[in-house]
C-alpha positions in Angstrom: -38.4 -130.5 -37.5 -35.1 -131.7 -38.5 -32.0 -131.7 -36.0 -29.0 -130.0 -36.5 -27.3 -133.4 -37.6 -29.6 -134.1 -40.2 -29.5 -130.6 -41.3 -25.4 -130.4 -41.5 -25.7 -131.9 -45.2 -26.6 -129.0 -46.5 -24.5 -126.1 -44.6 -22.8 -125.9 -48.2 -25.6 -124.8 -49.1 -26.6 -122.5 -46.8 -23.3 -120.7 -47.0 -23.4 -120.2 -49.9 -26.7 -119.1 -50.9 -25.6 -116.4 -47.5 -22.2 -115.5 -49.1 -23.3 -114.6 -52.6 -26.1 -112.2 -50.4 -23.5 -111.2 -48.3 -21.4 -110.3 -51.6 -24.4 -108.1 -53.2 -25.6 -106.2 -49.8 -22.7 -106.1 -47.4 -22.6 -103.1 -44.5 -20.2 -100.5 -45.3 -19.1 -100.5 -42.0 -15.5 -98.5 -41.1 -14.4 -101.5 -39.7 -14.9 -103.8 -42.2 -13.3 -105.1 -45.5 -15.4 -105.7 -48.6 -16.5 -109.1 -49.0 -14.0 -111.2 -50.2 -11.1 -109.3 -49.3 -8.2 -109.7 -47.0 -9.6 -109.3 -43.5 -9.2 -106.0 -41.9 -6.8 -104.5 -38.8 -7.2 -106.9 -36.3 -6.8 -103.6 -33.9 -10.1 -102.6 -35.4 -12.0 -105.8 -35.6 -11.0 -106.0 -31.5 -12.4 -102.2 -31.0 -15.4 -102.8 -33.1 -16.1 -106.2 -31.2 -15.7 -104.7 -27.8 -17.5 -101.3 -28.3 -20.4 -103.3 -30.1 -21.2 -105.6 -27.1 -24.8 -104.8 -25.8 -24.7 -101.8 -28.3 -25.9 -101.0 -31.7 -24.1 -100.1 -35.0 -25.6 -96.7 -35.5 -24.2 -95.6 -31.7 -21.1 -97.3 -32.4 -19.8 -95.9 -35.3 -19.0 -92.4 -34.1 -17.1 -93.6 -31.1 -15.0 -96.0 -33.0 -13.6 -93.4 -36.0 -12.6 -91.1 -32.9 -11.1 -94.1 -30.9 -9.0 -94.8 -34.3 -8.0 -91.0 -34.8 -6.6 -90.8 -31.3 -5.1 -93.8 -30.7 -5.0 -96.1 -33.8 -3.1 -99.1 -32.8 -2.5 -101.1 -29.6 0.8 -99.3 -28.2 -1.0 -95.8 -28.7 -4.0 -96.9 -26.6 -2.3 -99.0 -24.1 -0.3 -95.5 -23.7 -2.8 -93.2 -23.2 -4.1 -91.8 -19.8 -6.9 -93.8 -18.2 -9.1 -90.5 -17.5 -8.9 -89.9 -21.4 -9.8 -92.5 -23.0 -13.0 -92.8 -20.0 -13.8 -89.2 -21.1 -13.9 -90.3 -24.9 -15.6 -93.8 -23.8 -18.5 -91.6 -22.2 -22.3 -92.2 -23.3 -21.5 -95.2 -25.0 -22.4 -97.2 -21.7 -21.7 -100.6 -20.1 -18.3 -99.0 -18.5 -16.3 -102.2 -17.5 -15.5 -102.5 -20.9 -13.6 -99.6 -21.2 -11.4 -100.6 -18.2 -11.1 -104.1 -20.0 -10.3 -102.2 -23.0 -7.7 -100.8 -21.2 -6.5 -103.7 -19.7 -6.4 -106.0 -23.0 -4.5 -103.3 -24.8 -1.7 -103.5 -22.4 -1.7 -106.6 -21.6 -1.2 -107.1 -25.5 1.6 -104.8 -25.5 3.1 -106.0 -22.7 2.7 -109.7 -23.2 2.4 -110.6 -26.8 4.3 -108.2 -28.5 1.3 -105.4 -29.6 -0.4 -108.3 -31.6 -3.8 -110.0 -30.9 -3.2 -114.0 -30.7 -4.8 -115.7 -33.9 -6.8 -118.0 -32.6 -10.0 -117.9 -30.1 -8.8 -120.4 -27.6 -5.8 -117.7 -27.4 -8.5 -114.5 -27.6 -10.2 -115.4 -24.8 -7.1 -115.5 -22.1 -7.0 -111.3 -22.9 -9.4 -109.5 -20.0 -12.8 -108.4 -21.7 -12.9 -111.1 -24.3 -15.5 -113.5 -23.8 -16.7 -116.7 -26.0 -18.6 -114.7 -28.6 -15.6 -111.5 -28.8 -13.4 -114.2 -29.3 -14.5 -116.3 -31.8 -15.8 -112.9 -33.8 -12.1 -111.6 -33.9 -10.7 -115.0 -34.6 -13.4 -115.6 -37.4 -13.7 -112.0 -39.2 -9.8 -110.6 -38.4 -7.7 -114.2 -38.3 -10.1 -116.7 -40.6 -10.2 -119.0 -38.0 -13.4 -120.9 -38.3 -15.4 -120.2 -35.4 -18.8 -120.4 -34.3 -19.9 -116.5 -33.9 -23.2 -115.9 -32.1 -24.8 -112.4 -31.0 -28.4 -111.4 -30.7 -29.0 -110.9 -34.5 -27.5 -115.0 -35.3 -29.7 -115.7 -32.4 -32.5 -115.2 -34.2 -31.6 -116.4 -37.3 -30.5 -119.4 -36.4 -33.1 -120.3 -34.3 -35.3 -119.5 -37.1 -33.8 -121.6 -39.9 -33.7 -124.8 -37.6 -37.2 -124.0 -36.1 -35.8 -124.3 -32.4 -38.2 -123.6 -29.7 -36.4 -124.0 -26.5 -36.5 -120.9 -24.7 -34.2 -118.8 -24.8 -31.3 -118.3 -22.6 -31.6 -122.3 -22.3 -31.7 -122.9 -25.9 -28.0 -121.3 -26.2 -26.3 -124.3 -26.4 -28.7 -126.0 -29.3 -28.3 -122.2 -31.3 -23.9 -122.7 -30.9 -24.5 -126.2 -32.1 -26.5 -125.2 -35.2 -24.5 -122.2 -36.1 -21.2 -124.3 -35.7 -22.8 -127.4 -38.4 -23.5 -124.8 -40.8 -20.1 -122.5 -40.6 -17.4 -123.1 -43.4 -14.3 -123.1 -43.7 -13.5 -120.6 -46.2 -14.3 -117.2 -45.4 -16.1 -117.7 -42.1 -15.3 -114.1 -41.3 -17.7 -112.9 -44.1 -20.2 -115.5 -43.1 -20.4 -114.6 -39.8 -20.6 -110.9 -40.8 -23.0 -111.9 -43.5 -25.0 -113.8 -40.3 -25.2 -110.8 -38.7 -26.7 -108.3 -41.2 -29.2 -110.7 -42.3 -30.2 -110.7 -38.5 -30.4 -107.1 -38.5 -32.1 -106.2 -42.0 -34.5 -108.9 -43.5 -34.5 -111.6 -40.7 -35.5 -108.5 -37.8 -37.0 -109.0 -34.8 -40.6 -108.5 -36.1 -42.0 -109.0 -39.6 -39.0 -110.6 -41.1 -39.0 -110.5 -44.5 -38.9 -114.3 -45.5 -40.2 -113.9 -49.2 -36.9 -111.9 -49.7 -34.7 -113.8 -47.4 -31.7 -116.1 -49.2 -32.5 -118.7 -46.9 -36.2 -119.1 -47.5 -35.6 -122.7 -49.4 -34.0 -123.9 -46.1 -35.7 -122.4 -43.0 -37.7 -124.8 -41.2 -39.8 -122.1 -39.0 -40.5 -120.0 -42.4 -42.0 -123.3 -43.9 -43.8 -124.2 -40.2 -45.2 -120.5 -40.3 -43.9 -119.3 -37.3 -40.9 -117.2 -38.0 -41.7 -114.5 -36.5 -42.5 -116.5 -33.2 -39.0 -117.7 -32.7 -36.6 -117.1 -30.8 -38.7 -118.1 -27.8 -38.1 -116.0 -24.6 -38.3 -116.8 -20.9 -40.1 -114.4 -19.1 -37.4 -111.5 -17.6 -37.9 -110.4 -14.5 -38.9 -106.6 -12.8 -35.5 -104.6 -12.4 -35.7 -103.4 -8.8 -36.4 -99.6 -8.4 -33.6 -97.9 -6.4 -33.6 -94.2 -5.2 -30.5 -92.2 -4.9 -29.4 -88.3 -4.7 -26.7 -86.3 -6.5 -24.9 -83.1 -5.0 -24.3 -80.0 -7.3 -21.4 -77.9 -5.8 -21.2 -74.6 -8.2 -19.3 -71.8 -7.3 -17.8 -69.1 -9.9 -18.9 -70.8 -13.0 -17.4 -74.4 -12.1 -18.8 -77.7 -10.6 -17.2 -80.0 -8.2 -16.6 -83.2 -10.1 -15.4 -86.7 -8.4 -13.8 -89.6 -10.2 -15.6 -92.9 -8.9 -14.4 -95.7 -7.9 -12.2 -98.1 -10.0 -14.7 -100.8 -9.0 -18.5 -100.9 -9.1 -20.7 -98.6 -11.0 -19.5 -96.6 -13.7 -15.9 -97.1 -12.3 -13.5 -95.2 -12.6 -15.3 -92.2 -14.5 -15.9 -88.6 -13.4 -19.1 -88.0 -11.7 -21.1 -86.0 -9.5 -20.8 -86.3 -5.5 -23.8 -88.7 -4.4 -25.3 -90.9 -1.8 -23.8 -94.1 -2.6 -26.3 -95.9 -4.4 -26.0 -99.4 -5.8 -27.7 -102.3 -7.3 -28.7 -103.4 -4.3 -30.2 -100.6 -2.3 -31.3 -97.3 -2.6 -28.9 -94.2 -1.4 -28.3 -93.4 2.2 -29.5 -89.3 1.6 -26.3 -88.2 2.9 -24.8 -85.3 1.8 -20.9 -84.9 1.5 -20.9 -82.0 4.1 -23.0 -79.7 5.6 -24.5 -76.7 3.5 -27.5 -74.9 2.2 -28.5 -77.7 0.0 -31.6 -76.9 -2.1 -33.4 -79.7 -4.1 -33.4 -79.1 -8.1 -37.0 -79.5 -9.2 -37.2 -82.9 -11.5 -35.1 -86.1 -11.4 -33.5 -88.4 -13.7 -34.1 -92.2 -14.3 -32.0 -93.9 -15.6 -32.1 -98.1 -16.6 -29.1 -100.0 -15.7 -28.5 -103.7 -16.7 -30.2 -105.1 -13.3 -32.0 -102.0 -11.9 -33.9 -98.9 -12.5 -32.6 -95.9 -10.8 -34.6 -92.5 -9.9 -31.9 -89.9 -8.9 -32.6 -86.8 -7.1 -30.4 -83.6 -7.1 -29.8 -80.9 -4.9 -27.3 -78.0 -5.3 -25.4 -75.4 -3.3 -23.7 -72.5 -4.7 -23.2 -70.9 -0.7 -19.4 -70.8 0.5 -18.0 -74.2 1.5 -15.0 -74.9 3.3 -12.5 -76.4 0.5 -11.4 -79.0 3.0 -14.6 -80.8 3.3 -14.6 -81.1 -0.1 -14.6 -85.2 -1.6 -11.2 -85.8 -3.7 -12.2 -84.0 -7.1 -11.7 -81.1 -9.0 -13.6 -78.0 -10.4 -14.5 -78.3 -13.8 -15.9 -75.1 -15.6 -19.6 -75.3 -16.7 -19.1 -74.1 -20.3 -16.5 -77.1 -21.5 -18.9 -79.8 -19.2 -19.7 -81.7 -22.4 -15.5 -82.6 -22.4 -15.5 -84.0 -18.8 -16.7 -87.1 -20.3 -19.6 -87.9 -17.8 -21.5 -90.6 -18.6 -24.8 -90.2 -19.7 -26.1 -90.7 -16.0 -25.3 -87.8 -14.6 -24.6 -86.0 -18.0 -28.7 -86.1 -17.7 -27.9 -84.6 -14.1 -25.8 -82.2 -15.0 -28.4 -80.4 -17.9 -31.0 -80.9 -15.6 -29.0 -78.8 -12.9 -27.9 -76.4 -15.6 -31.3 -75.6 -16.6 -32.6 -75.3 -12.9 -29.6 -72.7 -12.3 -30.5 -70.3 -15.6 -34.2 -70.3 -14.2 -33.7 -68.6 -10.9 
């Protein structure tokens, strides 16, 4: 197979062959500008970026054209109250980026004058950007040329240089190669172009390399082995952990908490529960002492690191109000706008349904 050196001399090539696809089959994505255009709203590359991390397009899109009706530049959204833009953050998952999204918003405000920096090495001071966010923004909003990697260039690029390391090792070989064949005109597009071919022709399984604008220089496609690539090391189990919930109704309203700014889901409403983590299961305990009843059913519910089966049980007798966690009532019919993640959104239906059938 040839090495990325050897294969430099023809990143002309290659970019442009991917550029003139790029041109003819381009997402229409909201926060995008055609091919060939002046980039977009650096505001909305930087919301796209972050909401897109670990997250696909179709989930995405939704979220973002609310975000950008509410709060449409940095100063509106560095602005707004923390418990709002949670609410309007909720289902779309991985939470700690919405308190990053928070904190990078302000901290542009406050430090740089509402405007993103223009370069990566500048990017990646702000909290929540990483290598990748970084050199995405700088690439598609700022035309800095940058090496931009996700999942879907992953692929591709492991495939056109036929590299077989394993991935997360072969990482550092996949930056290399992408950086030898990135231009410098319009590495925004080319990124973005990188990316849709990784997600339409050059997929996960049965890419299509007969159609593919980089059939004449893909080293895998001419071993055979495409599809094989990239190479994987084995994950590991995610632990099992066990926890219990706490339905409090009374007079058509549940009693919900706000969690804790750090650790799981931080910071967003929730239901009352047992402390469960990562680490271990939940210690069974209810908040106070009642006529708790178990809800028939359970919820699981896959986290980054762990599996978790959560229990529920309910009371609806009279409680003291002073044993109560910190929280507030919230009344059943307007749940869906309390913005609970989809945790114990699951929860919360699954308690609701339980409730109608007595």
């Amino acid at each position: 197979m040839a090495s990325v050196q050897q294969r430099a001399q023809y990143s002309g090539d290659i970019a442009s062959a991917l550029l003139a696809y790029y041109g003819r089959n381009a997402r229409d994505l909201p926060w995008r500008s055609p091919p060939g255009t002046p980039p977009p709203d650096p505001y909305q590359v930087w919301l796209s970026e972050v909401m897109l991390q670990q997250t696909t397009v179709a989930a995405v899109i939704g979220y973002f054209e609310n975000f950008t009706r509410r709060w449409p530049d940095f100063a509106s959204l560095a602005a707004a109250e923390d418990a709002d833009v949670m609410a309007a953050w909720a289902g779309l998952g991985y939470y700690s980026r919405v308190r990053n999204l928070l904190k990078c918003a302000r901290a542009v405000v406050s430090d740089h004058g509402g405007a993103l920096p223009r370069t990566a090495a500048g990017l990646a001071k702000l909290p929540g950007i990483g290598p990748y966010t970084a050199a995405a923004i700088a690439a598609i909003a700022f035309n800095e040329r940058a090496a931009v990697v996700d999942a879907n260039v992953e692929r591709v690029v492991a495939r056109l240089f036929a590299i077989e390391t394993p991935l997360p090792a072969a990482k550092v070989e996949i930056r290399a190669a992408t950086d030898a064949i990135t231009p410098a005109r319009r590495p925004g597009d080319f990124a973005q172009a990188m990316m849709d071919l990784g997600a339409s022709l050059c997929s996960v399984r049965n890419p299509q390399c007969l159609i593919c604008p980089l059939q004449a220089d893909c080293a895998a496609q001419k071993a055979g082995m495409a599809e094989t690539l990239p190479r994987k090391a084995a994950k590991k189990a995610k632990p099992d952990r066990a926890g219990t919930a706490w339905w409090i109704e009374r007079d058509d309203h549940v009693w919900l908490v706000r969690r804790p700014d750090r650790g799981m889901l931080g910071g967003m409403r929730g239901l009352p529960d047992d402390r469960w983590n990562a680490r271990a299961d939940g210690d069974s305990q209810p908040p106070f002492a009642a006529d708790w009843k178990a809800v028939a059913g359970e919820v699981v519910h896959v986290f980054t690191h762990f599996r978790l089966t959560l229990r529920l049980a309910a009371t609806a007798a009279p409680i003291d109000e002073n044993s109560l966690p910190p929280g507030e009532w919230w009344p059943l019919k307007s749940l869906d706008s309390a913005g609970l993640p989809t945790l114990f959104s699951k929860a919360a239906k699954l308690a609701v349904r339980a409730s109608r059938k007595v």
